[in-house]
C-alpha positions as CSV (number, residue, x, y, z in Angstrom):
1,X,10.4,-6.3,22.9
2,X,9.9,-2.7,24.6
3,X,9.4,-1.9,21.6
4,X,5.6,-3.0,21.7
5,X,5.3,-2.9,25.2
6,X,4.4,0.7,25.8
7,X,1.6,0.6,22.9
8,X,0.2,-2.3,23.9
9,X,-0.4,-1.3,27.7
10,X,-2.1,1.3,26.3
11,X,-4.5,-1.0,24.5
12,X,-5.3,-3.0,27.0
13,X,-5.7,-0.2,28.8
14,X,-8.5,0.8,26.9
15,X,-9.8,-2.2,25.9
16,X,-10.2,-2.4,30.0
17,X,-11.9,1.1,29.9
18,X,-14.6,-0.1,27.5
19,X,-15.4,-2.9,29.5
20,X,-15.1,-1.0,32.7
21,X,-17.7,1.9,31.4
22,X,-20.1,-0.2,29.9
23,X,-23.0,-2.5,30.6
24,X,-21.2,-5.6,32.0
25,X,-17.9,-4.2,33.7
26,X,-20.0,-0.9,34.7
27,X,-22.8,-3.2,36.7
28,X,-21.1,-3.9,39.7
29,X,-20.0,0.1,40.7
30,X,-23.2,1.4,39.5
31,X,-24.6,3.1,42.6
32,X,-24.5,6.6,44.2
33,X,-23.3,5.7,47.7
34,X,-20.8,6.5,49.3
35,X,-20.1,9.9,47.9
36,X,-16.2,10.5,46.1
37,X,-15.3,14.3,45.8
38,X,-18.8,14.8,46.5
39,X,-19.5,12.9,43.5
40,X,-21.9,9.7,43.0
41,X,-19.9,7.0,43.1
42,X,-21.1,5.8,39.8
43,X,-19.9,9.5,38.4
44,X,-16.9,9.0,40.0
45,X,-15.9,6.0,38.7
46,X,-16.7,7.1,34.6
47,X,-14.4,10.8,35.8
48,X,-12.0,8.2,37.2
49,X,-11.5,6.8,33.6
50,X,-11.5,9.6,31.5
51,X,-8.7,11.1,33.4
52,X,-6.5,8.5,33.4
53,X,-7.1,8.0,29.9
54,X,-5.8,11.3,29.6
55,X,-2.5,10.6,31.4
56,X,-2.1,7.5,29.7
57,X,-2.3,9.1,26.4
58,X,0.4,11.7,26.9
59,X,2.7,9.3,28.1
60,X,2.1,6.9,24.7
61,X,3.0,10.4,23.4
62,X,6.0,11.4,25.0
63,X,6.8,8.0,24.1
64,X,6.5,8.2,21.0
65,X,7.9,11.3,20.7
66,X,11.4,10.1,22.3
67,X,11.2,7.0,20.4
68,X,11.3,9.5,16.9
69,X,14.2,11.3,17.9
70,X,16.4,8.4,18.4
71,X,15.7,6.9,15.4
72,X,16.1,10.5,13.6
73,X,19.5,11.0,11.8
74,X,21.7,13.6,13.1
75,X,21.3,16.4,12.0
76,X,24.9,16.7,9.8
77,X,23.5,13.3,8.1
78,X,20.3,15.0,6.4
79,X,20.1,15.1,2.5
């Protein structure tokens, strides 16, 4: 079961990104006040995104990564 469970947060997390940058999940934080990092808050909210996609895409890679090595023989096995 872990074994999908790390992917698949990470596609619902972006499936919630899409929805949460454009037209109907974007409506509701689309105004400039009050001001984030001196940032619009509507800015804000789109950086806010992008850099936890960013974070969320190296862990599904250091994931991945670990998950390799553990199913890679050792290295005495190799033909």
């Amino acid at each position: 079961m872990q074994f999908r469970l790390v992917p698949t947060l990470a596609i619902c997390f972006y499936l919630a990104m899409v929805l949460f940058v454009t037209y109907p999940g974007y409506h509701p934080f689309n105004h400039i006040r009050p001001f984030v990092f001196g940032l619009p808050f509507s800015l804000f909210w789109q950086v806010l995104w992008i850099t936890s996609s960013i974070f969320v895409l190296t862990g599904v890679f250091f994931w991945e990564k670990r998950r390799a090595e553990r199913s890679a023989p050792p290295d005495g096995e190799r033909e």
